[in-house]
C-alpha positions as CSV (number, residue, x, y, z in Angstrom):
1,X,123.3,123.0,123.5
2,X,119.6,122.7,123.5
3,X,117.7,120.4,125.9
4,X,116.1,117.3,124.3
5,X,112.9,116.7,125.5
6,X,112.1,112.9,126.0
7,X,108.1,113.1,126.8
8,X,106.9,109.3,125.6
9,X,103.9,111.0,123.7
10,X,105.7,113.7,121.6
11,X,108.3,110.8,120.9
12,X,105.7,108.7,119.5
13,X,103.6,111.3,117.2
14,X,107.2,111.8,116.3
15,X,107.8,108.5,114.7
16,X,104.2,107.8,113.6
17,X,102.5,110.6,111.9
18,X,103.2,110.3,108.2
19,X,105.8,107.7,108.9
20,X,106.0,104.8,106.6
21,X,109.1,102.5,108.3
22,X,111.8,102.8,110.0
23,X,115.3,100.7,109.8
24,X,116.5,99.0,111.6
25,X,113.4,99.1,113.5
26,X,111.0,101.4,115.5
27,X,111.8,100.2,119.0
28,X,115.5,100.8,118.2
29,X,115.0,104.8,117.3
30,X,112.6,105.0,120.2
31,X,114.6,104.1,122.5
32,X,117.5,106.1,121.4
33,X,115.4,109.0,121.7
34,X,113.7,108.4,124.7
35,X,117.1,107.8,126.2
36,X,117.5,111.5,126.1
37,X,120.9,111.2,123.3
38,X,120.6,114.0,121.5
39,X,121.3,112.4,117.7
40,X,122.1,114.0,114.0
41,X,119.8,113.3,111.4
42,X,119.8,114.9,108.1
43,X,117.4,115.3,104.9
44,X,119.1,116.2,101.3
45,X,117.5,118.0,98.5
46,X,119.0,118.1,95.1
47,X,118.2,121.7,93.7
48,X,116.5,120.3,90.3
49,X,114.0,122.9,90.7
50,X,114.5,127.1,91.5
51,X,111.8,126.3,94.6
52,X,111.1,123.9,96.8
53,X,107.8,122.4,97.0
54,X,105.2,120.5,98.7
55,X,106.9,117.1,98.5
56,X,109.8,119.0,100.4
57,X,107.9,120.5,102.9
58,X,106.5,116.9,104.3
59,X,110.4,115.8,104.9
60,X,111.1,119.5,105.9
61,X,108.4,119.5,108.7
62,X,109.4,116.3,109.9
63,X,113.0,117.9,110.7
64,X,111.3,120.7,112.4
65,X,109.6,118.5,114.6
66,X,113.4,116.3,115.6
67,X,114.2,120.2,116.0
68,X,111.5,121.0,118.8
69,X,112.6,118.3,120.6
70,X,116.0,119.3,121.3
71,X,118.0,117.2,118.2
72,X,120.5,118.5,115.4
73,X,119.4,119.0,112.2
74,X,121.0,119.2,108.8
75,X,119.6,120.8,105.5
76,X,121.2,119.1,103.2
77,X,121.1,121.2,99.6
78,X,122.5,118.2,97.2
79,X,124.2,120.4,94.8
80,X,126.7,118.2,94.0
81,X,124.2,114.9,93.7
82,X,122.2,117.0,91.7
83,X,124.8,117.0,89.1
84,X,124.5,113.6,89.0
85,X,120.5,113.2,88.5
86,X,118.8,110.7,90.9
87,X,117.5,108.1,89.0
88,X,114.6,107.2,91.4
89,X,111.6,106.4,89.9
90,X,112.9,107.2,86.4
91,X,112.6,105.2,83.2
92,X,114.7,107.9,81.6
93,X,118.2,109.3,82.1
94,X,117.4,112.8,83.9
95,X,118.8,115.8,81.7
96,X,122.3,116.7,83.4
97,X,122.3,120.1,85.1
98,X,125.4,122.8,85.2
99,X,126.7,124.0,88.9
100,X,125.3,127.3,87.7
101,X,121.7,126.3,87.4
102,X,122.2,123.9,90.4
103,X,123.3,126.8,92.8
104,X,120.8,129.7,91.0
105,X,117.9,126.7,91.9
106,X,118.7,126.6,95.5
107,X,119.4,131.0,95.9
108,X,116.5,130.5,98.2
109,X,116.1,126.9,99.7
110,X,116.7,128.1,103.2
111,X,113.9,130.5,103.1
112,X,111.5,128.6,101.9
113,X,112.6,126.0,104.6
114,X,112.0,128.3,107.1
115,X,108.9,128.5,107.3
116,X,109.4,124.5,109.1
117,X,112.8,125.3,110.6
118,X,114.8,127.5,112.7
119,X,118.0,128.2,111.5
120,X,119.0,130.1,114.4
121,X,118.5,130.7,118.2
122,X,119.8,128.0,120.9
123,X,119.2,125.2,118.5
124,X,119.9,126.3,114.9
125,X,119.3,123.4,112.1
126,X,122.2,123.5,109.5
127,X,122.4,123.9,105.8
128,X,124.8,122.5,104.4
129,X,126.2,121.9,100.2
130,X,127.4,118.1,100.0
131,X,130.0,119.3,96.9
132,X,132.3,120.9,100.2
133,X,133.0,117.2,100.3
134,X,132.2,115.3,96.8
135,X,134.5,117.9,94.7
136,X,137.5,117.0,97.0
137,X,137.1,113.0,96.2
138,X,140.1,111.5,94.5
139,X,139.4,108.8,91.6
140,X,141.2,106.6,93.8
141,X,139.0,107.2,96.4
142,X,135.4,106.7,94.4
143,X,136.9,103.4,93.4
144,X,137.7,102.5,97.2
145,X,134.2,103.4,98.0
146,X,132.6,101.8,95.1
147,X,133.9,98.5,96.4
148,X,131.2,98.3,99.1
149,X,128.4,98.0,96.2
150,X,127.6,95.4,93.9
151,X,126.4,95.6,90.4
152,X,123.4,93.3,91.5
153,X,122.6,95.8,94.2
154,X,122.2,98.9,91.6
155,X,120.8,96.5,88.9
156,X,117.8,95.4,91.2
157,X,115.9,98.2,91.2
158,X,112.6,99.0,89.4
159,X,113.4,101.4,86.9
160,X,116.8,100.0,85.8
161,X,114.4,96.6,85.4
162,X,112.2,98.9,83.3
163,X,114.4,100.5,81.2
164,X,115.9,96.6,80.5
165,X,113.1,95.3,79.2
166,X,112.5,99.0,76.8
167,X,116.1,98.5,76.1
168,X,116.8,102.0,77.0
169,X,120.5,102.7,77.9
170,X,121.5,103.0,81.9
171,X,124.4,105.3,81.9
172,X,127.1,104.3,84.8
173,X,127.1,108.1,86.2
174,X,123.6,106.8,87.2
175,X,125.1,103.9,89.6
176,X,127.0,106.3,91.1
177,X,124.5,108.8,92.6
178,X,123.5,106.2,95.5
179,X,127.1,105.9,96.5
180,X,127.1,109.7,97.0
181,X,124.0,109.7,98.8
182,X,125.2,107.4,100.7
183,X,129.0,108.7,101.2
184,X,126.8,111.9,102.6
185,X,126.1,109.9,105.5
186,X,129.2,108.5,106.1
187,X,130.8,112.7,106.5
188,X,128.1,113.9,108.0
189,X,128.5,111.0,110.7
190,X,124.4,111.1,111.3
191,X,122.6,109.0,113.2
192,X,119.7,108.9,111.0
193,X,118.6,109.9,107.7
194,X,114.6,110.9,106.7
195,X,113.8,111.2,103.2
196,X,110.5,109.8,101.1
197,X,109.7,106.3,101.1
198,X,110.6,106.6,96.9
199,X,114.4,107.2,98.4
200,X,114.4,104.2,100.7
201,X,116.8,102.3,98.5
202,X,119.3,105.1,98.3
203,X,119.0,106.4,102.4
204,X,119.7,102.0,103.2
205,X,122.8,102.5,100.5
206,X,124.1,105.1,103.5
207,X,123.5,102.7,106.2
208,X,125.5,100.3,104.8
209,X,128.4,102.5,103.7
210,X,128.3,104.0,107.4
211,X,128.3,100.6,108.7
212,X,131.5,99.6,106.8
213,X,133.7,102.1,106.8
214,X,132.6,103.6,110.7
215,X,131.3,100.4,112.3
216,X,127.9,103.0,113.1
217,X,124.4,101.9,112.7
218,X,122.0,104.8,111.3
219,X,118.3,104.8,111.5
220,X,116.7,105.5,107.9
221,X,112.8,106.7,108.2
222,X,111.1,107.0,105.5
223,X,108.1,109.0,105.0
224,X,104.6,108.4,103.1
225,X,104.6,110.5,100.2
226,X,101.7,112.6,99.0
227,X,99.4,111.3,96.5
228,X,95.8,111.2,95.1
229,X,93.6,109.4,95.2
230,X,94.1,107.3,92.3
231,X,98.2,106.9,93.8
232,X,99.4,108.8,92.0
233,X,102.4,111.1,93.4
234,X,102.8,114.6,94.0
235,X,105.7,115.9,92.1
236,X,107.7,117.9,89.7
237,X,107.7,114.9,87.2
238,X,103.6,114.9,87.0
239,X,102.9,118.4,86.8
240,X,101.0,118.8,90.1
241,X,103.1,120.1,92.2
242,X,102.6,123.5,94.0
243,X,106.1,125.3,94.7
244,X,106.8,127.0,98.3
245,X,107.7,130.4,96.0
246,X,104.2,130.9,94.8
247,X,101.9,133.7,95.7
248,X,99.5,133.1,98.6
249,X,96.7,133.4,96.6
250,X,98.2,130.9,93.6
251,X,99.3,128.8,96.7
252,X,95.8,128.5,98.4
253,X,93.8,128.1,95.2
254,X,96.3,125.3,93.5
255,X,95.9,123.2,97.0
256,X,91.7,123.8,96.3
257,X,92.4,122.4,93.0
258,X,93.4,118.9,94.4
259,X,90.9,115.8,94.8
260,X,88.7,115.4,97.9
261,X,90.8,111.6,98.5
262,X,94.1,113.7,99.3
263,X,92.4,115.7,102.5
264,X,93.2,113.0,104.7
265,X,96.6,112.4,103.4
266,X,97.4,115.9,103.0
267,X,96.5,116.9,106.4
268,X,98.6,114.4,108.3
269,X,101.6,114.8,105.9
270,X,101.6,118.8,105.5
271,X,99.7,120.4,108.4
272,X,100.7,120.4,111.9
273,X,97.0,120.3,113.3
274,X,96.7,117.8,115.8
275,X,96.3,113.9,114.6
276,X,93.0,113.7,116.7
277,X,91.5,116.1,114.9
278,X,92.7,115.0,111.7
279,X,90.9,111.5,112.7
280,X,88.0,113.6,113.4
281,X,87.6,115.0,109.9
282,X,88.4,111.6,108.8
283,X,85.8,110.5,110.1
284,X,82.9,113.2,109.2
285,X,84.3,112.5,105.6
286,X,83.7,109.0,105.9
287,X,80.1,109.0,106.8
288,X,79.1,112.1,104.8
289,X,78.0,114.5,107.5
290,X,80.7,117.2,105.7
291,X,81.2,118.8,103.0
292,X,84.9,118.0,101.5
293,X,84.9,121.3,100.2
294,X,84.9,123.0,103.9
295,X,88.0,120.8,105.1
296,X,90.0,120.9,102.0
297,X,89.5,125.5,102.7
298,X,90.8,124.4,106.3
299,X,93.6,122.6,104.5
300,X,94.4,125.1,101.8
301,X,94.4,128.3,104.6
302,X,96.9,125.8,107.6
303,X,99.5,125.2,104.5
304,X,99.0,129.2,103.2
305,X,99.4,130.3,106.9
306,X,102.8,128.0,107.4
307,X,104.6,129.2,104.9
308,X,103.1,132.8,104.0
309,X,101.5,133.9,107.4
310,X,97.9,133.8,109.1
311,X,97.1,137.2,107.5
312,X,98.2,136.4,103.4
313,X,96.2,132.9,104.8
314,X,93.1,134.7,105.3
315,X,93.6,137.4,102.2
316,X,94.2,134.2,100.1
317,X,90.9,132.5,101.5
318,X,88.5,135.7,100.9
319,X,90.0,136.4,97.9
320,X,89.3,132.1,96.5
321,X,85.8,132.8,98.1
322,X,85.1,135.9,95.9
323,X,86.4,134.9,92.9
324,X,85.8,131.0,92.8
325,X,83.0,130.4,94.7
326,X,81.5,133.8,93.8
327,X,82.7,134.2,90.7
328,X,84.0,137.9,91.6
329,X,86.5,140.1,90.4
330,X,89.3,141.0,93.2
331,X,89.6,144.4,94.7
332,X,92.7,144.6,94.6
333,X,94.2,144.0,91.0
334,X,97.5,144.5,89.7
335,X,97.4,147.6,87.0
336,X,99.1,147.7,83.8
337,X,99.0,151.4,81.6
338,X,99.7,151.0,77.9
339,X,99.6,153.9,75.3
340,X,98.6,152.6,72.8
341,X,94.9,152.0,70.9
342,X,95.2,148.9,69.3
343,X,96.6,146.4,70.9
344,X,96.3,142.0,70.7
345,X,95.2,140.1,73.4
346,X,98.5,138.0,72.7
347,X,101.0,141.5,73.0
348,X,99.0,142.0,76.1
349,X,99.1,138.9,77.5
350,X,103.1,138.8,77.2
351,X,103.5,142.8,78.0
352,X,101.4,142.0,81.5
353,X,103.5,138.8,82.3
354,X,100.7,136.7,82.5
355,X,102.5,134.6,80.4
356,X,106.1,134.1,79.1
357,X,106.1,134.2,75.2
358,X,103.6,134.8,72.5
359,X,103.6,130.7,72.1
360,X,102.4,130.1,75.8
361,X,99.7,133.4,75.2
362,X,98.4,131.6,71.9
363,X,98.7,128.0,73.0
364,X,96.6,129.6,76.5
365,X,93.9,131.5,74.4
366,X,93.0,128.2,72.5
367,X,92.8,125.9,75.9
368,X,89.9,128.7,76.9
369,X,92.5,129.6,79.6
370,X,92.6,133.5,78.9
371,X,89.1,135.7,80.1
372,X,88.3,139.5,79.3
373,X,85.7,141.6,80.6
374,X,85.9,145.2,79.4
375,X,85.3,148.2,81.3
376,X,83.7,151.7,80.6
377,X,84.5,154.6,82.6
378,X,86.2,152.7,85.1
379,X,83.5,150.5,85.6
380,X,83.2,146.4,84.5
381,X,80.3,145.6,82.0
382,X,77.6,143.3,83.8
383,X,78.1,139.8,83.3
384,X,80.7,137.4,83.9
385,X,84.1,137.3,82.6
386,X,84.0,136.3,78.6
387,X,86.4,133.3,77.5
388,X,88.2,134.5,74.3
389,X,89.4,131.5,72.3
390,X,90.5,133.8,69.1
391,X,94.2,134.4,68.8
392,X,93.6,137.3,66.6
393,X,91.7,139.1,68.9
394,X,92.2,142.8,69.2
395,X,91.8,145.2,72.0
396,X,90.8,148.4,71.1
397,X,90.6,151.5,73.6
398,X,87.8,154.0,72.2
399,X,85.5,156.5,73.6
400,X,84.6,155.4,77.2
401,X,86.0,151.8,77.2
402,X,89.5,152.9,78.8
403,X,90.5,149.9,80.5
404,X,90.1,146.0,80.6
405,X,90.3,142.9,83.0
406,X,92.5,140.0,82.0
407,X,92.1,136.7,83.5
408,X,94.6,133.8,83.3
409,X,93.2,130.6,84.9
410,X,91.4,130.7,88.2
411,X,93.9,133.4,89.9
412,X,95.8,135.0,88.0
413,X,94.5,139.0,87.1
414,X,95.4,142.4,85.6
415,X,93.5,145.2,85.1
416,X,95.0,147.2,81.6
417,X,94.7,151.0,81.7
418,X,95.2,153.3,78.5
């Protein structure tokens, strides 16, 4: 069993840095860990998506911290709540999900994870499916459960409110899914639960249910969730998320893309650098004696580096530098040979895999998305790379123009041979 550490300052950057609140209290979970108990505390994550993502990685780094100081962690994959659909934060019922795209969605969850935790040596954090228990639940036994929770309760929150006053429906299914959260806690047997401050409602759901049926009190923290600086969360739902499964360069330059008023946030929350320097920056920012641009590279290469490595960090950071700030080309570009003449910039889009389907290629071309610069004898034209916003447009290999560059976006490239 690993030793729990019980140093007074470790304890409190534990339960401080990108903390929201704790429940019951702060001085209660303190002193449970500075009494040297080693405690259980789990996060879940319903597979809605085939990678994790930022958001995650906040929750995720906060176990890996519990983990350095000697506690027992549990990954909690929510495959069988993610059958369900949480309805936090939704004004819509969530599409329902299959097993099979709820199990091929979390293939790799514990690698991406790793990159905050150790899931082995002398204190390995567990993963764990909360179906091993939820599939084996009687009808008899939901309904003994379901006794502990009140209509009222479910009916309070915001978005049931919302969908009230729209006179949209609220399926029962949806009541449900915080009385398996919460009957999670109640197997598991945890001491405390950390999720986002969005799940607060569902992770107190477990403290009561643990309460009643084991007479236990669990600690729920809750943790500030990444936004911009308009407030407005990072996630899935909004379309500006960046996945853990993304290339380091796609990873580095889709972190450069976010607004200067997230640094701050985004530091504390996703970065392990220490909190005095992150005041530091904070306050250079404040009265103008930096450039945002230079913190946000620091920010882009510490989250590249966690979960890709200090050398795809670096690669990722010359290669925004050259490209971006530059305006380059890479050196290094991913080749594609056709043998044909004539080709569109649509079948070569799809045949490359920049995109998926002739629709995405088209609807790309017309956004101004899609850039070509031709090359003779192996060599670019001078110039910068040419927007093409024709969805007709035709490439033609003929006397020394044998190849050309495709660009997708800011990152994306492919260099097509004849």
């Amino acid at each position: 069993m690993s030793r729990v550490i019980i140093d007074k300052k470790l304890v409190t950057e534990l339960l401080t840095r990108g903390v929201e609140k704790i429940y019951p209290s702060y001085a209660n979970l303190e002193k449970k860990l500075l009494s040297g108990e080693r405690i259980r505390l789990y996060c879940g994550y319903d597979p809605t998506a085939s990678s994790l993502h930022i958001g995650n990685a906040i929750s995720i780094n906060k176990l890996g911290q519990f983990q350095a100081l000697g506690h027992e962690v549990i990954f909690l994959v929510g495959d069988f709540t993610g059958l369900i659909g949480d309805p936090t934060d939704k004004k819509a019922t969530r599409r329902k999900m299959t097993r099979e795209e709820i199990l091929a969605n979390a293939a790799h969850y514990q690698e991406q994870a790793s990159a905050y935790l150790k899931f082995d040596g002398d204190n390995p954090a567990k993963i764990m499916y909360n179906s091993a228990w939820n599939d084996k639940l009687t009808f008899r036994e939901l309904i003994e459960l379901s006794s502990n929770f009140t209509v009222q309760q479910m009916i309070q929150r915001d978005m049931f409110q919302e969908r009230l006053k729209e006179e949209k429906p609220i399926y029962l299914h949806e009541f449900l899914y915080p009385l398996t959260q919460a009957y999670d806690s109640v197997v598991l047997n945890v001491d405390l639960e950390i999720g986002g401050n969005d799940q607060m409602f569902n992770m107190m759901c477990g403290r009561d249910l643990l309460r009643a049926l084991k007479n236990k009190e669990k600690s729920v923290l809750t943790m500030k969730l990444l936004a911009d600086g308009s407030g407005k969360k990072m996630g899935k739902s909004e379309g500006n998320v960046v996945f853990l499964n993304v290339a380091a360069n796609d990873m580095y330059g889709q972190i450069m893309s976010w607004p200067d008023g997230i640094i701050i946030s985004a530091l504390e929350l996703c970065t392990n650098i220490p909190m005095t320097e992150v005041k530091k920056i904070e306050s250079e920012l404040k009265n103008g004696k930096a450039n945002p641009r230079d913190f946000k590279m620091k920010l882009a290469w510490e989250i590249t580096k966690i979960n890709r490595g200090q050398a795809a960090a670096e690669k990722a950071q010359e290669n925004f530098v050259s490209t971006i700030q530059k305006k380059e080309i890479p050196e290094e570009i991913e080749v594609y040979k056709v043998t044909k003449k004539q080709n569109t910039l649509v079948d070569l889009l799809v045949e490359t895999k920049l995109v998926k389907s002739k629709t995405e290629a088209r609807q790309k071309i017309e956004e101004g998305a899609i850039k070509i610069k031709p090359e003779k004898n192996g060599r670019a034209n001078t110039g910068e790379m040419m927007v093409v916003k024709d969805v007709k447009k035709e490439i033609n290999f003929n006397g020394d123009m044998t190849s050309i560059i495709i660009q997708k976006g800011k990152f994306n490239f492919v260099r097509v041979i004849l």
